[in-house]
Every structure is written in C-alpha cells, then in structure tokens.
VOBA-1610 file (N, C-alpha, C; in pm, whole numbers, padded with zeros to 5 digits, always signed):
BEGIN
Unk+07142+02050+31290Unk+07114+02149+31185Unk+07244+02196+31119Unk+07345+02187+31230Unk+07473+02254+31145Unk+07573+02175+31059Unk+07511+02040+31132Unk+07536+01932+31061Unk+07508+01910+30914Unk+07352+01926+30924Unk+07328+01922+30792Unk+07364+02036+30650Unk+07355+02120+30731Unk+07395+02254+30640Unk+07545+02209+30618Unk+07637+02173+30684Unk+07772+02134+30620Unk+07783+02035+30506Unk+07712+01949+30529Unk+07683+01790+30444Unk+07615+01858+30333Unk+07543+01964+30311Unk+07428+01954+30200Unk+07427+02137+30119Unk+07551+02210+30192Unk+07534+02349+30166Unk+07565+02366+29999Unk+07652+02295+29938Unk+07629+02291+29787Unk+07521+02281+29758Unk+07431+02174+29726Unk+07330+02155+29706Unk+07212+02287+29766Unk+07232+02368+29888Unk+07133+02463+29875Unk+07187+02586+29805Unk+07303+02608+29788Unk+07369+02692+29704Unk+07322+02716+29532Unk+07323+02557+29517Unk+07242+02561+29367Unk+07128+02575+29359Unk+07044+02555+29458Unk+06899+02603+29490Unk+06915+02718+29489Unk+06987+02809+29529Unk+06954+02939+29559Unk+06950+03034+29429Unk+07056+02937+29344Unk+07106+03001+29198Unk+06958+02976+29124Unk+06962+02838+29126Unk+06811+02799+29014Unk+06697+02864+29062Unk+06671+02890+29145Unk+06563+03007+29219Unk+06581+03100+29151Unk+06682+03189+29157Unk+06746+03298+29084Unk+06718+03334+28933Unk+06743+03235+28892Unk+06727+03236+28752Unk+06580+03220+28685Unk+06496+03116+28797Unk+06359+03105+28738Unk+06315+03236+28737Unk+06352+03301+28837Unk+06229+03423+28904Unk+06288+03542+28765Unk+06406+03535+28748Unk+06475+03599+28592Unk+06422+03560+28489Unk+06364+03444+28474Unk+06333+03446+28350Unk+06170+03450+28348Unk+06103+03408+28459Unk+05977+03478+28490Unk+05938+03637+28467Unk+06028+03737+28485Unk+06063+03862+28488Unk+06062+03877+28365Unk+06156+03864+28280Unk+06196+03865+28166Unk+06072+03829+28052Unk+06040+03739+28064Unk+05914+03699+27991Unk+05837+03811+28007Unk+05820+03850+28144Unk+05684+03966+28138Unk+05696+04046+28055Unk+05835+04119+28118Unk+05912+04209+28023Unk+05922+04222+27906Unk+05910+04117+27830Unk+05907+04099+27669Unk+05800+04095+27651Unk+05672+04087+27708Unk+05532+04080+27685Unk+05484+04223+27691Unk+05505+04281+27781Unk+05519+04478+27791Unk+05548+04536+27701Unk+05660+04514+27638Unk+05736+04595+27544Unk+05678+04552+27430Unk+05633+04438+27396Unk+05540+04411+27277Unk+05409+04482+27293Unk+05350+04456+27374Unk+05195+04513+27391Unk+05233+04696+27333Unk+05367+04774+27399Unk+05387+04881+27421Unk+05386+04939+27282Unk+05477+04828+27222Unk+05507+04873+27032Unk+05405+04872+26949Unk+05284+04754+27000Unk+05161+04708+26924Unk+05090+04852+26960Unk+05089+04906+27038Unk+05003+05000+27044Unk+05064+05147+26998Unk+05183+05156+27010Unk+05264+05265+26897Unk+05204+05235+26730Unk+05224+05094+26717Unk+05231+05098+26572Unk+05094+05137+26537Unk+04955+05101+26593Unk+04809+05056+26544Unk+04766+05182+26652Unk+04835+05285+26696Unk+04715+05402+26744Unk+04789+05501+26804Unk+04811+05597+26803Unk+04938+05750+26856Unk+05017+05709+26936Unk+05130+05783+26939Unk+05243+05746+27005Unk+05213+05811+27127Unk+05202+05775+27250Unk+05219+05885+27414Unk+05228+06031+27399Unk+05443+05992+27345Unk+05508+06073+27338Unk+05518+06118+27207Unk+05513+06232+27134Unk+05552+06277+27020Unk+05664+06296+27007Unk+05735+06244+26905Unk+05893+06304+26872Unk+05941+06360+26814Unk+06008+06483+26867Unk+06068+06627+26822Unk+06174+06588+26749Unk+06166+06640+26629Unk+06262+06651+26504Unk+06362+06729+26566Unk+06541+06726+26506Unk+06643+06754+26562Unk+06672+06906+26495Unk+06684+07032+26544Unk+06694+07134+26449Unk+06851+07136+26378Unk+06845+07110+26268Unk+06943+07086+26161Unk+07018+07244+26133Unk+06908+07372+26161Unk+06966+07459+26078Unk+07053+07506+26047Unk+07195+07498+26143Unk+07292+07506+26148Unk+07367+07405+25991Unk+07357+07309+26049Unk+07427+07203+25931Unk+07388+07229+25786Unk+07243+07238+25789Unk+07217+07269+25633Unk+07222+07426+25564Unk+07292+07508+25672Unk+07358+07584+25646Unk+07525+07623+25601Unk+07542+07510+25636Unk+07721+07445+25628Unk+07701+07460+25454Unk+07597+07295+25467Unk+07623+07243+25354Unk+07594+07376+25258Unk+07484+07464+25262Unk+07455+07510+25156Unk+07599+07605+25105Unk+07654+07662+25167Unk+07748+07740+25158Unk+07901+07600+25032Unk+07848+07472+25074Unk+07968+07407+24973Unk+07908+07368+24848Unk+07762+07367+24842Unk+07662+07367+24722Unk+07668+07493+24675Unk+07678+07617+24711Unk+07645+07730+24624Unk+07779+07817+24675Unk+07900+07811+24637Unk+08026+07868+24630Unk+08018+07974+24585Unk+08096+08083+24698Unk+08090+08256+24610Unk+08158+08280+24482Unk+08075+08386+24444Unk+08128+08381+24301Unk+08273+08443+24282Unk+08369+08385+24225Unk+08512+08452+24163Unk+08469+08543+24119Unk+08535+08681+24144Unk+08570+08797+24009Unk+08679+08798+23925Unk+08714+08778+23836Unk+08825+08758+23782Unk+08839+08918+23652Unk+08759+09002+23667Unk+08777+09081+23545Unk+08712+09216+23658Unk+08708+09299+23561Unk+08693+09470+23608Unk+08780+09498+23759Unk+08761+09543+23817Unk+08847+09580+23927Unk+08894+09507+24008Unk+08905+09361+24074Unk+09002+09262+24083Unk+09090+09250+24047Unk+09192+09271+24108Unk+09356+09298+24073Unk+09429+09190+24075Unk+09398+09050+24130Unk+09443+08947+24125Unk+09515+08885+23972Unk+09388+08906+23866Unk+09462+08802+23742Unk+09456+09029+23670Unk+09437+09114+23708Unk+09392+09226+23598Unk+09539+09323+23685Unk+09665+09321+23707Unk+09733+09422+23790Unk+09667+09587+23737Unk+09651+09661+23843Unk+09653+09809+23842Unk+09772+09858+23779Unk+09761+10029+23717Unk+09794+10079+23627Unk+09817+10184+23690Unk+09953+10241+23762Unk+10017+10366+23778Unk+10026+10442+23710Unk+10002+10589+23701Unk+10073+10679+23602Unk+10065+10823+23658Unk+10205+10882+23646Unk+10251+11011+23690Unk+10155+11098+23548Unk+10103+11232+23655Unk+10001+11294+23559Unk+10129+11425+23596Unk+10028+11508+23473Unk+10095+11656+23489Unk+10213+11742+23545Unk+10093+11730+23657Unk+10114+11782+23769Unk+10198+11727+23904Unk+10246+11600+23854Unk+10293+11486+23942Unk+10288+11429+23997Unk+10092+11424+24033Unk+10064+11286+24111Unk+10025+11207+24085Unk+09980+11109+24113Unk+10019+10948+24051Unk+09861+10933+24086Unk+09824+10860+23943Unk+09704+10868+23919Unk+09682+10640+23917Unk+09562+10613+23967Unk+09563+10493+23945Unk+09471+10430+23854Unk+09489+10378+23717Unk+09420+10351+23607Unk+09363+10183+23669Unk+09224+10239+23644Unk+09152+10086+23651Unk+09106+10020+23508Unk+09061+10118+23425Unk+09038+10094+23291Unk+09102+10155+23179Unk+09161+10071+23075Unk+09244+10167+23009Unk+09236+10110+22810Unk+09245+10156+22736Unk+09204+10150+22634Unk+09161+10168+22552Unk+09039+10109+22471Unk+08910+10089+22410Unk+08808+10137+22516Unk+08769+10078+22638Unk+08707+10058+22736Unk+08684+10222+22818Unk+08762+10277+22820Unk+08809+10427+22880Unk+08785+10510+22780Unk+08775+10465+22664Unk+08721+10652+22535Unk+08621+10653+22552Unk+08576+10765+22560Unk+08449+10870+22608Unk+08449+10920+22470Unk+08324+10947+22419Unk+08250+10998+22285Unk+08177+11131+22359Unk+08257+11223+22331Unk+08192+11364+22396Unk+08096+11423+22294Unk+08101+11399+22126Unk+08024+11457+22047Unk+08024+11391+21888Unk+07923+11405+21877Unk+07901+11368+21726Unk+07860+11469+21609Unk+07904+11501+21521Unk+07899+11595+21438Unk+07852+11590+21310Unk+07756+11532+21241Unk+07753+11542+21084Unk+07783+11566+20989Unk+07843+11582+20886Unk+07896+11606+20752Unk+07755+11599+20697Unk+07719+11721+20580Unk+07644+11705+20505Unk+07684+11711+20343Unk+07634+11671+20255Unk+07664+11652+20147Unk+07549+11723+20093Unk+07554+11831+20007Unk+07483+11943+19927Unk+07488+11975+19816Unk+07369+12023+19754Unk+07372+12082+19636Unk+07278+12222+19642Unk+07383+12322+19622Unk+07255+12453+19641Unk+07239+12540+19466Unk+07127+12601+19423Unk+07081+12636+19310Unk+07127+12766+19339Unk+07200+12825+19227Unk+07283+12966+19275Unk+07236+13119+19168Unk+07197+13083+19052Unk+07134+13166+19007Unk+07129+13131+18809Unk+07068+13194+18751Unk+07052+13125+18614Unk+07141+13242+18526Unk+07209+13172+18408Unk+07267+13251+18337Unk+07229+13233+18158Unk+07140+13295+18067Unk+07078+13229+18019Unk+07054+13116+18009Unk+07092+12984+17892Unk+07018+12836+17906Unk+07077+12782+18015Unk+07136+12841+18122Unk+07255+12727+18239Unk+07181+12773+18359Unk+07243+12684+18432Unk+07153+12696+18554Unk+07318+12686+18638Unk+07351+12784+18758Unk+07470+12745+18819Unk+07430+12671+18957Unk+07508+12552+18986Unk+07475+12481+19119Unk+07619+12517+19172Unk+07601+12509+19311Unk+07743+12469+19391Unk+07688+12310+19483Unk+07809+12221+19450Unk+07846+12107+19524Unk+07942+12100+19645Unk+07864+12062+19768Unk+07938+12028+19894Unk+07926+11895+19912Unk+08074+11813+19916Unk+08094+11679+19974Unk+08087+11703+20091Unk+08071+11572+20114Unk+08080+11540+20278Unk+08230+11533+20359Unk+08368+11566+20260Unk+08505+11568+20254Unk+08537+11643+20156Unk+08605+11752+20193Unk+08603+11810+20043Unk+08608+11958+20043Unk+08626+12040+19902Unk+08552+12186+19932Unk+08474+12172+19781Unk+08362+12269+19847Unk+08266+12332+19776Unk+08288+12332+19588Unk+08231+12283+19515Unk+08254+12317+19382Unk+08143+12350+19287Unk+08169+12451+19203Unk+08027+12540+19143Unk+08068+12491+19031Unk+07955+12535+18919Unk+07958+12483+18804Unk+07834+12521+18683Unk+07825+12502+18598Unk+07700+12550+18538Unk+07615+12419+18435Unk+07530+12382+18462Unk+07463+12270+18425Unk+07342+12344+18275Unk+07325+12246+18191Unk+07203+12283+18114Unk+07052+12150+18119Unk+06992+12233+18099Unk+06856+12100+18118Unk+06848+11960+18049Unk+06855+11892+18134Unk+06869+11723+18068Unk+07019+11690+18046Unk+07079+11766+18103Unk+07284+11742+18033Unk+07312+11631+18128Unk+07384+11514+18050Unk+07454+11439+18149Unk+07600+11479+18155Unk+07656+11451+18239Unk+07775+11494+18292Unk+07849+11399+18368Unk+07917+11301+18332Unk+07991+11185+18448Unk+08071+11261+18545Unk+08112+11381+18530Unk+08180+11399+18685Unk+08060+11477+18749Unk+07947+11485+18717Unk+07774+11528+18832Unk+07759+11450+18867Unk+07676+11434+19014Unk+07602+11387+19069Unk+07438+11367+19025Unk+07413+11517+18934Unk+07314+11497+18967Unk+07242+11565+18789Unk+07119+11538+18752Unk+07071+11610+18596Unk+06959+11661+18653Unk+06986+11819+18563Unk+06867+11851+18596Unk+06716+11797+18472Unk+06581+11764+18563Unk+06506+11747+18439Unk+06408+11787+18401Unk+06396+11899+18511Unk+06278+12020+18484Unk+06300+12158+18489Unk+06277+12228+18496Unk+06291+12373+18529Unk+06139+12461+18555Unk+06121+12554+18605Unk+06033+12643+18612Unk+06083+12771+18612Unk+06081+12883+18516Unk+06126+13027+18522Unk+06038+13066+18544Unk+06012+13146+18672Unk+05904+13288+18726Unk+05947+13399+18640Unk+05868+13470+18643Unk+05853+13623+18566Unk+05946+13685+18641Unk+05942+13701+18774Unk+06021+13742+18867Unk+06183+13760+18854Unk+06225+13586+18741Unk+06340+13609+18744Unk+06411+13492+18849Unk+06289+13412+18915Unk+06331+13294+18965Unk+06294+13170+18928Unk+06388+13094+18955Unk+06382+12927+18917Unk+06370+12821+18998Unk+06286+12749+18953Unk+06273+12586+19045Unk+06353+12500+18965Unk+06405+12394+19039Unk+06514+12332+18893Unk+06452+12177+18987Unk+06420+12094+18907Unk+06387+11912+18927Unk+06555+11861+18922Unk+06541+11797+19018Unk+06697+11713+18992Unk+06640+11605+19034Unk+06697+11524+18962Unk+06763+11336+18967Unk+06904+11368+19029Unk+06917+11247+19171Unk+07003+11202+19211Unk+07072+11090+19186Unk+07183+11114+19095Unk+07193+10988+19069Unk+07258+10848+19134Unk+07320+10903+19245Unk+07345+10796+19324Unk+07243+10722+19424Unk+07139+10769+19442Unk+07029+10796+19525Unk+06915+10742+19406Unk+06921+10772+19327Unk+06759+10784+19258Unk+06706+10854+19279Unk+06711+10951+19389Unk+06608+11031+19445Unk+06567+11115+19350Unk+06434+11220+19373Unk+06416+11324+19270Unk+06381+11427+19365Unk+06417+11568+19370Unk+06432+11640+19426Unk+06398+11802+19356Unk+06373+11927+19443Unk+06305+12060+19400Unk+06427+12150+19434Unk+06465+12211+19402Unk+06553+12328+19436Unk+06526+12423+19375Unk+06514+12517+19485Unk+06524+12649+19500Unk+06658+12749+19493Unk+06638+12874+19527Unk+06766+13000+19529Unk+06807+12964+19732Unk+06679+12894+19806Unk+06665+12922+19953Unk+06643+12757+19989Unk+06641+12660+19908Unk+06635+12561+19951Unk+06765+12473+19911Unk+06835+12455+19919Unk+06930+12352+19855Unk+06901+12172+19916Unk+06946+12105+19809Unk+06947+11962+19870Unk+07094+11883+19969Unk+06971+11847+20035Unk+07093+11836+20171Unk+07094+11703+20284Unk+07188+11612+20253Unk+07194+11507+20309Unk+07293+11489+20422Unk+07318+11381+20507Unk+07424+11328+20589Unk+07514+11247+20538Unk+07618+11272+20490Unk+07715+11231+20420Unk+07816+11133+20547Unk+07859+11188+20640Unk+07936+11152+20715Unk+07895+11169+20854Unk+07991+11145+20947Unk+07996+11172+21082Unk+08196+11195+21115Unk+08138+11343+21219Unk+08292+11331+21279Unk+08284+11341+21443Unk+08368+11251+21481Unk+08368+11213+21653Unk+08450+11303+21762Unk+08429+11341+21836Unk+08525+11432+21945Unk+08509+11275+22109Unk+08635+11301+22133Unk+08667+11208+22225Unk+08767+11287+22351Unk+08740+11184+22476Unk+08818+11215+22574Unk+08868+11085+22618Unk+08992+11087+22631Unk+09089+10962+22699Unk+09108+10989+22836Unk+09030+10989+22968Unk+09085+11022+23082Unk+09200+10998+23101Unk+09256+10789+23093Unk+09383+10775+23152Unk+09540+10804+23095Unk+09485+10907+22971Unk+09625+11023+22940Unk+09583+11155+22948Unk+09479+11215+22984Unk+09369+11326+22987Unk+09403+11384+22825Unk+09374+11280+22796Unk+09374+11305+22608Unk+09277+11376+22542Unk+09229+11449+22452Unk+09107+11506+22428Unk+09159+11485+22248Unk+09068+11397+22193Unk+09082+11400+22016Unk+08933+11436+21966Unk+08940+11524+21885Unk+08857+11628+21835Unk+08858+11621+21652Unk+08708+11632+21666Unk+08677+11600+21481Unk+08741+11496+21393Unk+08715+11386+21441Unk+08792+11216+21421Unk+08717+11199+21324Unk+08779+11109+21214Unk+08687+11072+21106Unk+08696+10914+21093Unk+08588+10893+21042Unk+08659+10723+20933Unk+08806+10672+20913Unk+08844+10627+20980Unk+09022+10545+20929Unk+09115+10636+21035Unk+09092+10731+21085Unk+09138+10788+21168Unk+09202+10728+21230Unk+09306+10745+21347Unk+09380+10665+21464Unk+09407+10698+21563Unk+09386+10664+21690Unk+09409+10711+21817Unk+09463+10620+21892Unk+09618+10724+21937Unk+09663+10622+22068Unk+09633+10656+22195Unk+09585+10516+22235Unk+09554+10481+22403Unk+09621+10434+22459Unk+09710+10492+22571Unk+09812+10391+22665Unk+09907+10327+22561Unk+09906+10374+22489Unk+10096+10317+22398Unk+09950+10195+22313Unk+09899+10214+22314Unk+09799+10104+22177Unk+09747+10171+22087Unk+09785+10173+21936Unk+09668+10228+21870Unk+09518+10129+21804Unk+09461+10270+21789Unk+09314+10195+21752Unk+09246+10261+21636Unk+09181+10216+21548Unk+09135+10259+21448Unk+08981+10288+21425Unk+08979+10409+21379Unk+08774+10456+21374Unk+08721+10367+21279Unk+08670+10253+21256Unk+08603+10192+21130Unk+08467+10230+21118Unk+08392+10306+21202Unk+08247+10349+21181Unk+08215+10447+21282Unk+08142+10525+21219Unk+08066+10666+21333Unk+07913+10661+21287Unk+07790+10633+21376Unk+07699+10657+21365Unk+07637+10796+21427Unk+07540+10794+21412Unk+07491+10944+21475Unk+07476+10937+21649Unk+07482+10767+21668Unk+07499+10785+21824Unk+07602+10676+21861Unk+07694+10651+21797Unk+07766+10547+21829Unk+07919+10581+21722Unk+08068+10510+21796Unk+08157+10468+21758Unk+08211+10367+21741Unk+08257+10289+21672Unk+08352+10161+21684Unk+08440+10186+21654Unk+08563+10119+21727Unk+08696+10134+21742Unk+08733+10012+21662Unk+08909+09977+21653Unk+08929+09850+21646Unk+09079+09852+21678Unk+09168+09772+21785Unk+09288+09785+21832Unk+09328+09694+21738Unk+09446+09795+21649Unk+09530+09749+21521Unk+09587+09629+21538Unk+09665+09615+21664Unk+09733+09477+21701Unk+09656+09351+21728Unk+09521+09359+21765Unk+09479+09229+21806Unk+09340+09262+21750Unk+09282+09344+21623Unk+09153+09367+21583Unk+09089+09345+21628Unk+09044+09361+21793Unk+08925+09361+21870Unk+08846+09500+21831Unk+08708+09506+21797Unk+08663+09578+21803Unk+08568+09653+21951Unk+08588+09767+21963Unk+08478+09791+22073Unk+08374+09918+22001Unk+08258+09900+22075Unk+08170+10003+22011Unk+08110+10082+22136Unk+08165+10232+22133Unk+08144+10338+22264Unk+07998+10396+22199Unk+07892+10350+22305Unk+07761+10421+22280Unk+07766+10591+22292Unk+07698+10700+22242Unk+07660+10838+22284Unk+07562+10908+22297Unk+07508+10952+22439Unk+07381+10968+22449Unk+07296+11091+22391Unk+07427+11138+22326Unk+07313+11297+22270Unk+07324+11266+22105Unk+07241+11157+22075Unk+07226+11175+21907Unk+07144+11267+21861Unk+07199+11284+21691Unk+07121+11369+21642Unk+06969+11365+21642
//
C-alpha cells in the first residue's frame, strides 16, 4: 500500500484537485441558478426587503445655501462701501450721522400764499379793489365798469348797487377765465404759492418760510427748492442735479 501511494501519489493529488473543482463548479452553477430565480422574482412581484431611501437633508441643505446666497447690503447703514459721518455738536459730543443731505430734510410745515382781490368800497362811477400777490404787498386802486387795464388782473363786468349803499361787483379773471362775485365780506381768493419750514437734524438746522429758488445748505452741499406742493417738496443738489422729493403728512 505504501508502495503504491509512493509510485502513484501525484496522480491522486490531481484527483483530489479535479474533485475539487467539479464539486466548485457544481456549487457555483446552483448558485447562479438562485440568484437568478431571486432577481426574477424581485423584478415580476415585491421585493422581501423594502429599500430605505438615504436621508439627504443635511446635503440639500448645503447645497441650498450655494443656490440661494445672502443678500449683500451695500447702501443705507452698511458702512463697508457708505463710511459713517462724525460730527462735534454744540455741546461737544460727537454725534454719528448715518444719513445726510437731501435724504435727512424733514418738511415740518407747509404754508400757502394766497393771491386776492378784496372789494373795498364805491366812490361814485369807481369801484376801489385792493390786490394781494402771492409775493408782494397789497395794492389798491380804483377800477370803472367794463375798463380794461393791462397792469389788472382782473375787469369788472357787472355791478349791483343796493339802496343800502352796497355793491356786488362780477369780475373776469383774466388769467384764469374765471368769473367771479365780490362782495365788501367776500373777496376772491386763491393759492398762489407755497412756503416750506424744514429741519436738518445732522447740523440741527431749522430753515423756516423757504420759497421757490430758495437754497439750503446741507453738510457743506447746497440744494435748491424747485417745487412746493401742498404736501410735498423737491429739492435739487446744485452740483450733481439730483433731485429728491421729501413727502409731508399734514397737507392742506
């Protein structure tokens, strides 16, 4: 026996291998027959196991933050591209200007100008009016019925004398067209103008009864009144004609 096992042990050696390998690839075959049957039945009817989706929320929280970037401030109180504005007040303490300009006048009041004509009393055929511009002083005068007059405003083209001793007088406006009644107690009376009262906090400036063309300096800039409404101002900075327009909440 030991004989033979010396003479022939290669030969059972490779037996032992080719054994080896059949029973491997016997195995193997099954194995590939399993895993098919396993997939055929994933694909054509529910999976066993259900498979849990990976929670992302983190990541698509990343991303959203490089999709939707915070917003820059680059204007009003951001000091980066706008430097702050020191200034010794009064009293000597140091005040810090965030807004300064156009932007900083305050419209504390609006005032009207009226433009008038009042009926003052009759002197036989004349009738005396006094005239108020809207700039200006007062000027009286004595008119007759139907008279034109190039430095008037206005003709008279009716009259009514009461027994009494009082008069209604018809006027034509002539810049207006209008036609109008005057009385001794009624005079005619329009809005001719507007005048502005202002406050500059960042010089504690206060400008009072401002008109049309007027000028006000802000912080070493001047600026010019080009319009006053009954609730509104516009400015305009002389050097770089920007206009700004300061709203006011108590109109007439």
């Amino acid at each position: 026996m030991m004989r033979f096992l010396k003479k022939h042990y290669e030969k059972i050696i490779l037996s032992v291998i080719l054994l080896g390998l059949g029973a491997t690839a016997v195995w193997f075959s099954g194995a590939v027959q399993e895993a098919q049957s396993q997939a055929n039945a994933d694909i054509g009817g529910e999976r066993k196991t259900k498979w849990t989706p990976l929670d992302l929320t983190p990541e698509r929280k990343a991303l959203d933050t490089f999709n939707k970037p915070p917003t820059v401030t680059l204007t009003g109180q951001h000091n980066l591209f706008n430097p702050v504005t020191w200034k010794m007040q009064r009293d000597g303490s140091i005040k810090k200007i965030l807004v300064q300009g156009a932007a900083a006048l305050l419209v504390t009041n609006i005032t009207p100008i009226y433009y008038s004509i009042a009926y003052n009393r009759k002197a036989f055929d004349s009738y005396m009016l006094t005239v108020t511009p809207g700039s200006g002083r007062p000027s009286s005068g004595f008119s007759r019925l139907n008279e034109k007059d190039k430095t008037k405003n206005y003709i008279i083209t009716g009259t009514n004398d009461a027994p009494d001793g009082t008069s209604t007088l018809t006027l034509s406006i002539i810049d207006t067209g209008e036609t109008v009644t005057l009385t001794t107690n009624n005079p005619y009376k329009r809005i001719d103008s507007f005048t502005a009262d202002f406050q500059y906090p960042p010089d504690t400036a206060v400008f009072n009864r401002q008109r049309v063309n007027d000028t006000l300096p802000l912080s070493g800039e001047m600026y010019k009144i080009i319009a006053i409404t009954n609730n509104a101002v516009r400015v305009q900075d002389i050097r770089t004609s920007q206009q700004t327009t300061i709203e006011w909440s108590g109109a007439h």
